[in-house]
N, C-alpha and C positions, 0 to 999 in steps of 0.2 A: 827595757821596761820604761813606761814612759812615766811624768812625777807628778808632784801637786802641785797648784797652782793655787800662791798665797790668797787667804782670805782679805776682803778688806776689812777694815778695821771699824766702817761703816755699816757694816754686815749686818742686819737685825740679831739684836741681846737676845733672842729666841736661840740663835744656832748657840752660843755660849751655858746657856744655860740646861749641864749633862747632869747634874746631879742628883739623888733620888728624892729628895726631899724637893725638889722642884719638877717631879713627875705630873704629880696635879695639874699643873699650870700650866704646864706645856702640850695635854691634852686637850685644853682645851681651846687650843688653836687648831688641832689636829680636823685636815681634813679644810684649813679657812682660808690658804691661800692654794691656789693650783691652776696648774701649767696646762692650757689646750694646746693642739693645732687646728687653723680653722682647713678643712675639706676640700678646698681648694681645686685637688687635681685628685678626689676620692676615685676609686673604683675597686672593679671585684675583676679581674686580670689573671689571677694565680688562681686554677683550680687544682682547690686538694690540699690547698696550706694547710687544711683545718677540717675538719668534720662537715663545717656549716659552709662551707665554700666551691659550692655545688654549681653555682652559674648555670643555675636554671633560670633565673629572671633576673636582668637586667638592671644594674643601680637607676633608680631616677634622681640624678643631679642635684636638680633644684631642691625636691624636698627633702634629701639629706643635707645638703645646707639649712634647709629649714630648720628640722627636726638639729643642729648641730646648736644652731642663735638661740632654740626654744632652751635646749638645757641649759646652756651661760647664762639668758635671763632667768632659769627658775635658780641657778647658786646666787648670783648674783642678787637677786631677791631676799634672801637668808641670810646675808651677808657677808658671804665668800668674796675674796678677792680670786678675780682671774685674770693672770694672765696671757698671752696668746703668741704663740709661735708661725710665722708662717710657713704654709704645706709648699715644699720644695717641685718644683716642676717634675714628674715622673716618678715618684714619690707618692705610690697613690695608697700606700696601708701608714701615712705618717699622724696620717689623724689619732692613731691609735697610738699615742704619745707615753701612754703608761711605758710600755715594753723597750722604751730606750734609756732610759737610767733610772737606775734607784740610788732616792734620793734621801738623806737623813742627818740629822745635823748640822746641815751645812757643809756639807760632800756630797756633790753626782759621780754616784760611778757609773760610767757610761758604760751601754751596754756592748755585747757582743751577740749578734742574732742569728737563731739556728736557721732561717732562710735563709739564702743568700739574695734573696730582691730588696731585702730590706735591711742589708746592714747598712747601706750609702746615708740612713735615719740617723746613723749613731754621729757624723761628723758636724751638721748644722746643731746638733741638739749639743755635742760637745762644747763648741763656741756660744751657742746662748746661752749656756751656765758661767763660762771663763768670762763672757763681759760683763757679767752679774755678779762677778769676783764670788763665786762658789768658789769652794775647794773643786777641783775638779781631779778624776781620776779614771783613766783610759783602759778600760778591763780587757779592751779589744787587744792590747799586747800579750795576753795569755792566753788569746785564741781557745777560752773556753765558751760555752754557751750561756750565754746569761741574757737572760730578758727583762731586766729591770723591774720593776714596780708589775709587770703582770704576776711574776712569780714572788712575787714579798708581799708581807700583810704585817699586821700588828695591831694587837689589843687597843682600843683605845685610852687607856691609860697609859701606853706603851710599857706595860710592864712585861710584857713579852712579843716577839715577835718572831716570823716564820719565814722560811725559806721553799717554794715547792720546786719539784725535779721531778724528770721522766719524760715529760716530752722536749721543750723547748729549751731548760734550763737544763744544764747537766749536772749530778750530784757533785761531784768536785768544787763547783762555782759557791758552794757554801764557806769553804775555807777562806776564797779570796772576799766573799764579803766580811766573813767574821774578820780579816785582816785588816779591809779598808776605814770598814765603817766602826765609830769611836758605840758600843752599843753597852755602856755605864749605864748602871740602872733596870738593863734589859736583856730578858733571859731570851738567847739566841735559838729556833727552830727549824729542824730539817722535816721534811713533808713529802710523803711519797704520792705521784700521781699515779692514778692505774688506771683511767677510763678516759678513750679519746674524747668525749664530748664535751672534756673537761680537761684542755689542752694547758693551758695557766692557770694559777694559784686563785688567781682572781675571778674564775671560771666554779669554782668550790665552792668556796667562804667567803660567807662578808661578816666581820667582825662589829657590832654597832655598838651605840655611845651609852647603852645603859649596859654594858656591859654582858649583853645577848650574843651568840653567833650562829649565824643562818647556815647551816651544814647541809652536802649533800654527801649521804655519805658511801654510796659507791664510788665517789670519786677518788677513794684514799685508800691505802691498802691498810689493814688490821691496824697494824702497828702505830700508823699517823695519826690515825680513826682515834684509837686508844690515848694516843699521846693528845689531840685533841679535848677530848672529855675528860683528861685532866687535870690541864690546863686553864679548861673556861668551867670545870663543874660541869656535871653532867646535866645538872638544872636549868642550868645556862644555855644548853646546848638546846638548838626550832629545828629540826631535822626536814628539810622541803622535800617536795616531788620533784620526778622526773618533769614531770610540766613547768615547774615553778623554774627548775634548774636549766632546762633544755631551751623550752619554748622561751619564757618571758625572762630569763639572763638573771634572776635575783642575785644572786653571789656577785653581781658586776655594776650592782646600786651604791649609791655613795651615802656614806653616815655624814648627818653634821649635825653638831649638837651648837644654837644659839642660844645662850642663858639656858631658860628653863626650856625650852624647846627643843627637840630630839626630832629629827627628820630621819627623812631615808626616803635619796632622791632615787627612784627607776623607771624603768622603762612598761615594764606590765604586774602583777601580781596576780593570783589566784585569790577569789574571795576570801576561801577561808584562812591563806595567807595575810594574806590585808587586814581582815575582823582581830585576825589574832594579835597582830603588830602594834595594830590600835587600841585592843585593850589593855597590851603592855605597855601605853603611851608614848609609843609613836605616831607621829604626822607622816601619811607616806604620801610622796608627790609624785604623779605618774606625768611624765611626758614624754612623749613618742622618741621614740629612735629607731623603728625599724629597718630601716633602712641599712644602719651598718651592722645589724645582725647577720645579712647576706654573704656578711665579712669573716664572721662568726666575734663579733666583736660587741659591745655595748655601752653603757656610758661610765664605766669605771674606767674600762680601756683605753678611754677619750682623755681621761683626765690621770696628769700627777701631781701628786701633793707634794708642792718645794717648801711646805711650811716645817715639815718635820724635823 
């Protein structure tokens, strides 16, 4: 089994700070530092990982680099810190960085990936957290399935948070997080997937910062669905389309709350998705990523959040 690797002591007072009375606070960093890879060596190579990995048309290069600089400058903009990993030669699904550790507190657990082209992600992404003096913890010794941050979500108050299985994650990989990760303060959740179109967690749900979450909900079976709208209130709960969910990836847009501003960064919306967003006062910022949709991926996929 392999162990943890000491924090430093230098660590940001963020990873210290578990206790419930400093929930508030630490929310609203949520979502303000996070981890790219820049695209580097991208391509669509593997057909059939995924639904949307059909390789009927050809990555265009250049402009998914483009479309990759367009979203860093629009976080960047808001006031997110990002920072940037390089895409490892042959490594061409690494951009999709969510899916190799989940991260919280101040422990990566690295992932373990149901591909096998892309578990070779999990070893460079190990050592970027270990020289960053993370806790770091190596999930890959229990040769379960776990996809990091595609399959985890959480409230933005982090008063709860979720675990999804069935395709890529395996149900078992909930015990090894609830073991690794220190989640004081936060009620721990298992998530059933049931629709391939909706391969990761992060494929579902996006949970936003007024305390809304974007649900699609054939993607969950009864039970999840339920535990769902218990969870966030059933008021709470914007239930989208197939269009919203399929086509323009909304479950894979990023919440950031700046002071009094409430974003939600993505890639495409439905008007009346959009209208609707904005009268609950959101700011929704669209910029292009189609490009790794081809991948079945989008810009939540791009990104993981090491502020947690």
């Amino acid at each position: 089994m392999s162990h943890f690797f000491s924090i430093s002591q230098l660590t940001s007072k963020l990873f210290h700070l578990k206790s419930p009375e400093n929930m508030t606070n630490l929310a609203n960093l949520s979502w303000k530092r996070l981890l790219m890879c820049r695209p580097t060596h991208f391509d669509v190579i593997h057909k059939g990982h995924n639904a949307y990995m059909t390789m009927k048309e050809p990555v265009d290069k250049p402009l998914a680099m483009k479309q990759w600089e367009g979203v860093k400058s629009t976080f960047e903009s808001i006031g997110v810190k990002v920072d940037v990993i390089e895409n490892e030669p042959g490594q061409v699904d690494q951009v999709f960085c969510a899916n190799c550790a989940l991260v919280w507190g101040g422990t990566a657990l690295i992932s373990h990936m149901h591909n096998p082209p892309r578990r070779a992600e999990s070893q460079p992404t190990l050592e970027w957290f270990k020289e960053r003096n993370f806790k770091v913890y190596d999930g890959r010794a229990h040769g379960m399935n776990l996809e990091g941050c595609g399959d985890f979500a959480y409230n933005y108050d982090r008063k709860h948070a979720y675990l999804g299985y069935g395709f890529r994650t395996d149900k078992e990989a909930y015990h090894l997080v609830k073991d690794v990760i220190d989640f004081t303060g936060t009620q721990f959740h298992s998530l059933r997937l049931v629709s391939e179109l909706c391969y990761h967690l992060d494929t579902a749900m996006l949970n936003l910062s007024k305390g809304h979450a974007l649900v699609f909900p054939p993607a969950f079976d009864t039970e999840s669905y339920n535990l769902i709208k218990e969870v966030n209130g059933e008021e709470n709960i914007i239930k989208i389309s197939q269009e919203d969910c399929v086509n323009n990836f909304v479950p894979n847009a990023i919440p950031v709350q700046d002071g009094d501003n409430h974003y939600i960064v993505g890639m495409a919306f439905t008007p009346e998705l959009h209208e609707k967003l904005t009268d609950l006062g959101y700011k929704v910022l669209l910029t292009p990523y189609q490009e790794f949709r081809k991948s079945g991926g989008s810009i939540r996929c791009s990104v993981l959040d090491i502020g947690i």
